[in-house]
C-alpha positions as CSV (number, residue, x, y, z in Angstrom):
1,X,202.2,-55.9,89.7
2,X,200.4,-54.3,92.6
3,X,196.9,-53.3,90.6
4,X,193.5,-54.3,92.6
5,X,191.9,-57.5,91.4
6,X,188.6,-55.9,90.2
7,X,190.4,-53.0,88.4
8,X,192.7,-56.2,86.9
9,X,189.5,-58.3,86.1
10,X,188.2,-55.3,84.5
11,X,190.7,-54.0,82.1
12,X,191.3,-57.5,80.6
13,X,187.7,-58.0,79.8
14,X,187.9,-55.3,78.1
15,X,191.1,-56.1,76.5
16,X,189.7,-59.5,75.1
17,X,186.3,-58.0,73.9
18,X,188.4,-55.8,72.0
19,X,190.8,-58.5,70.8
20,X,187.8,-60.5,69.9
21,X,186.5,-57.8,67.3
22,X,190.4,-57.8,65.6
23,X,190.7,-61.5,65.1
24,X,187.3,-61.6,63.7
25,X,186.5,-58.5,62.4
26,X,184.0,-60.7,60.2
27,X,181.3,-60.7,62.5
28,X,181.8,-57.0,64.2
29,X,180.9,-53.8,64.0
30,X,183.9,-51.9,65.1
31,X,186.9,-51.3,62.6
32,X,190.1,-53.1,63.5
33,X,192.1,-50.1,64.1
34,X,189.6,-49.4,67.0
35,X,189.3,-52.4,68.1
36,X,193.1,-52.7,68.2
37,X,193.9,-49.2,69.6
38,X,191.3,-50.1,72.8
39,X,192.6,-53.5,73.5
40,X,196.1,-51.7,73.7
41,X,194.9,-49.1,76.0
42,X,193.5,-51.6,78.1
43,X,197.1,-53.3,78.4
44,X,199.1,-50.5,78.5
45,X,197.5,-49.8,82.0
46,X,198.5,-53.2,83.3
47,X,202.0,-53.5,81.8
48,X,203.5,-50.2,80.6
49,X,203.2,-48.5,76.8
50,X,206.0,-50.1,75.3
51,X,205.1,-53.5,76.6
52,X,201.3,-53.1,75.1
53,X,203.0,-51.3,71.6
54,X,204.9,-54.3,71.0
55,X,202.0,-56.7,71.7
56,X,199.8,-54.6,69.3
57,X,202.8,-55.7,66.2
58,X,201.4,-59.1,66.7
59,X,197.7,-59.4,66.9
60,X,197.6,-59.6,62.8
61,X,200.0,-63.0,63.2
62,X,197.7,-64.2,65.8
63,X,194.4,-63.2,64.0
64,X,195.9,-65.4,61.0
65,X,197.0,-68.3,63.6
66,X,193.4,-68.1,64.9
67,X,191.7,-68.4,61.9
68,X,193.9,-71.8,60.6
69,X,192.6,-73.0,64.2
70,X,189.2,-72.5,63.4
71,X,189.6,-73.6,60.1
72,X,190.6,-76.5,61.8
73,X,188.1,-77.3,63.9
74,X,185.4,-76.9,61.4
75,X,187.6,-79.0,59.0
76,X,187.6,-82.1,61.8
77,X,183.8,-81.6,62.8
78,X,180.6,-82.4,60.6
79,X,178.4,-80.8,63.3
80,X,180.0,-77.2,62.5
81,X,177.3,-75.3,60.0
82,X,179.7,-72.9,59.1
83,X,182.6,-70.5,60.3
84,X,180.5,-68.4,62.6
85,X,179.0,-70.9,64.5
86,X,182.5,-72.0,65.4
87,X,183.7,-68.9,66.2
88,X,180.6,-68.1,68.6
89,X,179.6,-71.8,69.8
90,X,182.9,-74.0,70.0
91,X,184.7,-73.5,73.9
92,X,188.0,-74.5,71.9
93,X,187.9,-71.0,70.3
94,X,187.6,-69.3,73.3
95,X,190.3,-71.4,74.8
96,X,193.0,-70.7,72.0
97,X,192.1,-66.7,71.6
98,X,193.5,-66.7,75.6
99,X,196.1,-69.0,75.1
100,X,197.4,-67.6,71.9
101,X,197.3,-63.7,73.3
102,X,198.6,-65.0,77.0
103,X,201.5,-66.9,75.0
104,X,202.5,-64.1,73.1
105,X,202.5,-62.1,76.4
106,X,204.7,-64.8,78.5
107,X,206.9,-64.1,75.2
108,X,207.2,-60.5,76.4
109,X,208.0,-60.7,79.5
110,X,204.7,-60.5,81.0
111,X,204.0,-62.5,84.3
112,X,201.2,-62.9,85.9
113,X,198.8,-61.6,83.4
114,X,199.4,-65.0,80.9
115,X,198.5,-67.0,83.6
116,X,195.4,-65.6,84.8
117,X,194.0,-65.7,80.8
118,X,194.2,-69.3,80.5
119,X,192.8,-69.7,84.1
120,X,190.3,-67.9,83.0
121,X,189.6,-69.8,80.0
122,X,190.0,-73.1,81.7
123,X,187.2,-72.0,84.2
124,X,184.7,-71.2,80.9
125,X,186.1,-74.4,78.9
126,X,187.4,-77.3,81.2
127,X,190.1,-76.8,78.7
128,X,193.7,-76.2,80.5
129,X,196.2,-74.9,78.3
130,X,199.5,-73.1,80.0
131,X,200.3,-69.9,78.5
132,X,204.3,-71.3,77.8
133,X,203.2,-74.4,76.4
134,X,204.1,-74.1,72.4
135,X,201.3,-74.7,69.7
136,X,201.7,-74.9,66.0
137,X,199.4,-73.3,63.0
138,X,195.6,-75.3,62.5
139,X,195.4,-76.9,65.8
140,X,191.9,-78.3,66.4
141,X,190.2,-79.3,69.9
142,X,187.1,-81.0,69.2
143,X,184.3,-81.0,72.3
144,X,187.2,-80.6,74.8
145,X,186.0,-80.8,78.4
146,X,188.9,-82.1,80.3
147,X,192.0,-81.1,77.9
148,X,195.2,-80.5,79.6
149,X,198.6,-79.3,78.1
150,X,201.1,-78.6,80.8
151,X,203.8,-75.9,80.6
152,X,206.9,-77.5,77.9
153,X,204.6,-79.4,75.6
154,X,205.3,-78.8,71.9
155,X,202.8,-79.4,69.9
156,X,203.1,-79.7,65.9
157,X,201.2,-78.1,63.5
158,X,197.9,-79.8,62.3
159,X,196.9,-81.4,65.3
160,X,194.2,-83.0,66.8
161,X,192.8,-83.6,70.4
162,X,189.5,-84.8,71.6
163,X,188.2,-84.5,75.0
164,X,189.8,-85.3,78.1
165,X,193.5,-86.1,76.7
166,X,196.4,-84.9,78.8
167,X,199.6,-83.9,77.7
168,X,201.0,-83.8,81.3
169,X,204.6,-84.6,83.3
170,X,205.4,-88.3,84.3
171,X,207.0,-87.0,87.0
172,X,209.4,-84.5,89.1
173,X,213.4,-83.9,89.5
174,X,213.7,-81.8,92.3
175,X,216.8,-79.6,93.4
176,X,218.5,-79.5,96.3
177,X,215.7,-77.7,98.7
178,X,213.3,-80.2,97.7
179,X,211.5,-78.8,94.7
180,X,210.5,-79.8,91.7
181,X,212.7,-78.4,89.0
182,X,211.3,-76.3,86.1
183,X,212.9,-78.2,83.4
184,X,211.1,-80.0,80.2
185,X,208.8,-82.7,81.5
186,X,205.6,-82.5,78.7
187,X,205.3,-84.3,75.9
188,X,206.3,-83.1,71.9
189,X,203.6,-84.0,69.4
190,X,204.4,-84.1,65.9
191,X,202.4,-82.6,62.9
192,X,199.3,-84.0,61.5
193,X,199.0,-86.1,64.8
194,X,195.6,-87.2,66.1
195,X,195.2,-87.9,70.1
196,X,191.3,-89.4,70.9
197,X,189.5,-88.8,74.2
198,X,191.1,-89.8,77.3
199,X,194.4,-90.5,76.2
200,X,197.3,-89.7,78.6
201,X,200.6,-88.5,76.8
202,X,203.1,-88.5,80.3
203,X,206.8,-87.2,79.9
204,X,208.9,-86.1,77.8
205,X,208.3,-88.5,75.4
206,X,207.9,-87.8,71.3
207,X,205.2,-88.3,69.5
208,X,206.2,-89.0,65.5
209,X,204.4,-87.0,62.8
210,X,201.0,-89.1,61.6
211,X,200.5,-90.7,64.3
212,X,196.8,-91.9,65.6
213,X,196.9,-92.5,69.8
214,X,194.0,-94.1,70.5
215,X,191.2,-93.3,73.1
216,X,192.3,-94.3,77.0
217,X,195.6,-94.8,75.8
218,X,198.1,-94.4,78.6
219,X,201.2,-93.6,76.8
220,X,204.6,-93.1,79.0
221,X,207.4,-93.9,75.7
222,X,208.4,-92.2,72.4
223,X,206.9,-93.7,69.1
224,X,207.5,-93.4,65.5
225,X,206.3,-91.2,62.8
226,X,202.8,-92.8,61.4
227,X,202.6,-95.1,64.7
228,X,199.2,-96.4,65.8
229,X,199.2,-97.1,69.5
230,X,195.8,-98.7,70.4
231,X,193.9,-99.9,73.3
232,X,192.0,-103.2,73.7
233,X,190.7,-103.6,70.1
234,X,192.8,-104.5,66.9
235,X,194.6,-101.9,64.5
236,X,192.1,-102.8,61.5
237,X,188.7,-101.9,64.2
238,X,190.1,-98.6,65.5
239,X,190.6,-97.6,62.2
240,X,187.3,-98.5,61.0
241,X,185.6,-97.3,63.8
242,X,186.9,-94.2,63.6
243,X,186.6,-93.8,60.1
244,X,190.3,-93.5,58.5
């Protein structure tokens, strides 16, 4: 892809203004059809008119996926007014409208671009999400500085994470030149699992289906569906203390 940085920069801020009035065509003014037509224009300069057609087939399964997400986040947060204040206040949402669209780009075929998306989103967030990294329906990031889901982690639907948890790689097989080898490395997180702030998930380890994971929790081994995997206080106090 040999396009100048500010002509780059500037085509997919337009693209995501545009991408923000079709998943929430709620709270603008322009139609989605526009809003749809010029995000596609915007990517058809960067990766070719087929490319951008067949990303346009999927922004009505990734409006729905975005709305269970902020659904979500309200759901797990008393703070949250109503769905508008989410949608315009909460850095999660802007973090999952570029991973979601830079996934379904990576899906394409699409290098580069993905990558610079979540960068981007990381750098307005402090939450670091890799574009190839897969997420299921209703995931919820509540506050969220310091979040980090590296490249093969699977993620469940109905999920949880608060601030500061990494889903990140134990460590590194490398081939024969001496490099680390792209293989799966991140953690798989069941559904209706709930990660609290500052845990480390390291490997590729599994994470069972209602499971709680406790905040500071450094966590290096598969557990169990409906495991609860605390850190310096008793079962019965976490659970009080936080409420379930």
């Amino acid at each position: 892809m040999d396009i100048p940085k500010s002509t780059l920069r500037k085509a997919l801020r337009s693209m995501m203004a545009s991408l923000y009035d079709a998943f929430f065509p709620q709270y603008s003014h322009v139609p989605y059809e526009r809003s749809a037509d010029e995000a596609v224009k915007a990517l058809s300069g960067l990766t070719g008119n087929e490319t951008a057609e067949s990303f346009r087939e999927r922004i009505p399964l990734l409006a729905e996926l975005l709305s269970q997400d902020v659904e979500a986040i309200k759901g797990n947060d008393p703070a949250a007014s109503d769905i508008q204040e989410v949608v315009y206040c909460y850095p999660a949402v802007t973090a999952m409208v570029h991973y979601r669209v830079a996934h379904e780009l990576d899906n394409l075929g699409v290098k580069i671009i993905p990558r610079i998306l979540t960068e981007y989103a990381h750098s307005e967030t402090g939450i670091d999400i890799h574009p190839e990294a897969r997420i299921g329906h209703h995931f919820a990031i509540d506050h969220g500085t310091g979040v980090v889901i590296g490249q093969t982690a699977v993620i469940g639907n109905h999920v949880t994470l608060y601030q500061g948890v990494t889903l990140g790689a134990k460590n590194f097989k490398y081939d024969e030149s001496g490099r680390p080898r792209n293989i799966p490395r991140h953690p798989i997180i069941g559904d209706n699992v709930t990660v609290y702030s500052n845990a480390s998930l390291l490997g590729r380890i599994t994470v069972g289906e209602g499971s709680v994971i406790g905040g500071n929790v450094w966590l290096t081994h598969s557990v169990p569906p409906c495991s609860r995997i605390l850190q310096g206080r008793t079962q019965e106090e976490f659970l009080d203390g936080a409420g379930i």
